[in-house]
C-alpha positions, 0 to 999 in steps of 0.5 A: 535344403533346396535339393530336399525341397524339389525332391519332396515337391517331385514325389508328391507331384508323382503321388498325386499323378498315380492317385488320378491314374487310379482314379481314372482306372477305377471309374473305367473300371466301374464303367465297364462292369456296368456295361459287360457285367462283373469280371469282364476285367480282373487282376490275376491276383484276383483270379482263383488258382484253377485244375486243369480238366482233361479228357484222357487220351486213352495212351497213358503214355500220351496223357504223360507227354502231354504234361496235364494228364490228358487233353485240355477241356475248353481248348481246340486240339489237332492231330495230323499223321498220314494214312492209317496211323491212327487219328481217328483210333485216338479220339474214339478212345478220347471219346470213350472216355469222356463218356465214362466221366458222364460227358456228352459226345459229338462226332462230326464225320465229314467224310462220310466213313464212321463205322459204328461196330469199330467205336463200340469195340473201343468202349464208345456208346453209340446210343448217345453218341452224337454223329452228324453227316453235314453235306457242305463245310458250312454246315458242318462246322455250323452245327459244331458252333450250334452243340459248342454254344448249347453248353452241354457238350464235353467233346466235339470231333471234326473227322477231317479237316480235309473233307470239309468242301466248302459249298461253292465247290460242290455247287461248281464244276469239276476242275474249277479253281477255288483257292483260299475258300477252305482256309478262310472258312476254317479261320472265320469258324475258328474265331467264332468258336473259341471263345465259346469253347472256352465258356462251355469247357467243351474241347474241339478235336480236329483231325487233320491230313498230309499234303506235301509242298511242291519244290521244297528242297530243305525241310519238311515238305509236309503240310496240312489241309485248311490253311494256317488258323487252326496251327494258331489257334490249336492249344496242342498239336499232335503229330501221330505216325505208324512205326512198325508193325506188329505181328503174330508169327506171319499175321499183323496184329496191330502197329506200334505208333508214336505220337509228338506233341508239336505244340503245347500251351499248357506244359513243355511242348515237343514231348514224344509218346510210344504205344501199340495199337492192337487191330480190332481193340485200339489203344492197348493199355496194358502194353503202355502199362508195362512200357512205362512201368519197367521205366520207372522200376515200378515193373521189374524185368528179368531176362524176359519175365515181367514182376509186380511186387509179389506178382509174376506177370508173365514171361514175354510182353504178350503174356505180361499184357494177357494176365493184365488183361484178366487182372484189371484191379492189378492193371489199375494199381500199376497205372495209378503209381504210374501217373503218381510218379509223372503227372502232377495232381495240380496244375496252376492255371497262372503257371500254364498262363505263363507257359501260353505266353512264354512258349513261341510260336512254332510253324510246323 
């Protein structure tokens, strides 16, 4: 009896503790709605399921890797290779194609090397597209601030990190040391906008280059410019390399590049994504359409001809891709059962939430 009573006696002191915790919780609550307006702080339970937008890459296969279907709006995104293996191809096409949705576009060239014939070859308009030349890091990442904030952007593209010359260094001499100055603007820039990022649902693409650590004998002695914010507060990271070349009898015609997804937030990471870029043209899609098609069985492959149901595509991958080309509602059937068959329609925002905090942290 004695036992029952001090049981009783305990759950009803815990009772009454849980009760004025509540209590306590809810007036803090109450307090903070009052002073940062409604849904400062939520319940996830409270939270409605969400799709992840994307912004296409232009790579099916890519947009596969991903996980999402594309590149995640509301998110910074770096892509880092050596020279010539394609960054700056891969966000024009993402560019493009945030324009065909009706998006608006900024290009933030801090190199000083756009070239405006080449983006329109790639589908880009060039009348509305935004493109700023800054002459210091400072301005050019407070101008990207500026059009995030605006909330009328849908993409916003840094070209590159590497070039953004902080202004006491283009004030200085030549040979003078500035140590840490670009890495402690990138990350003053970074925890200023992402936040602001995530309100306008405009998505940072940054590009970025290779340096090599001295005396490094294990591992990868590759790095890249800017310090290590952007590795931290980058959602996806891709890793983008040419990996053969492809040609015509003698002549180059383009490179066959594969992109790794070193970092991702919002699915499984360490994906890898094989496509051909085609001098002059870009990404070429119809050669990812017959790659990923004959895959999965959706193309079928005899000896060196290529079939669609009923439709004989051609003999050879150049000739598959020739009739694709001049076939587009066929193309465009081919990519839809594609994506049907890799890309999930919905994507939970808890789930990616959960994949966020669950994926570590990996230094590259």
């Amino acid at each position: 009896m004695a036992t029952e009573k001090s049981n009783k006696a305990n759950e009803a002191a815990q009772e009454k503790a849980t009760s004025e915790r509540q209590k306590a919780l809810d007036t803090a609550l109450a307090q903070i709605e009052r002073q940062f307006g409604k849904g400062s702080v939520m319940k996830m339970s409270d939270r409605q399921n969400q799709i992840v937008e994307v912004i296409p890459t232009g790579s099916i296969a890519l947009d596969i890797a991903l996980g999402i279907g594309g590149l995640p709006r509301g998110r910074i995104v770096e892509i880092y290779g050596p020279e010539s293996s394609g960054k700056t191809t891969l966000t024009l096409h993402a560019i493009a194609n945030a324009q065909a949705a009706g998006g608006i576009c900024a290009f933030i060239d801090a190199e000083h090397a756009f070239d405006a014939e080449y983006a329109k070859k790639l589908g880009v308009d060039i009348d509305a597209l935004l493109v700023s030349q800054p002459d210091t890091g400072e301005q050019a990442l407070e101008i990207m601030d500026m059009l995030i904030r605006s909330g009328a952007l849908d993409l916003v593209v840094v070209d590159s990190v590497a070039a953004l010359v902080p202004r006491a260094e283009i004030e200085g001499e030549m040979g003078d040391s500035h140590m840490g100055l670009q890495a402690r603007l990138m990350s003053q820039a970074l925890r200023k906008v992402t936040g602001a990022l995530h309100q306008s649902k405009t998505t940072a693409i940054f590009i970025n280059q290779l340096r090599e650590k001295i005396g490094v004998f294990f591992g990868s002695p590759e790095t890249t410019t800017g310090g290590k914010a952007l590795k931290f507060y980058a959602s996806v990271r891709l890793d983008i390399r040419r990996i053969e070349t492809l040609k015509d009898g003698q002549d180059a015609v383009g490179n066959r590049t594969r992109v790794k997804v070193v970092k991702n937030k919002m699915a499984p990471p360490f994906k890898q994504a094989e496509f051909d870029i085609i001098y002059g043209t870009g990404i070429s899609r119809e050669g990812s359409l017959i790659d990923l098609g004959t895959e999965v069985g959706i193309v079928k492959k005899s000896g060196a001809w290529y079939t669609y149901e009923a439709d004989q595509l051609g003999q050879g991958k150049e000739n598959a891709r020739t009739f694709l080309i001049d076939n587009p509602d066929l193309a465009n059937e081919i990519e839809a059962k594609i994506r049907a068959h890799f890309v999930p329609i919905e994507v939970d925002a808890d789930l990616i939430a959960a994949i966020d905090e669950a994926t570590a942290e990996v230094d590259f």
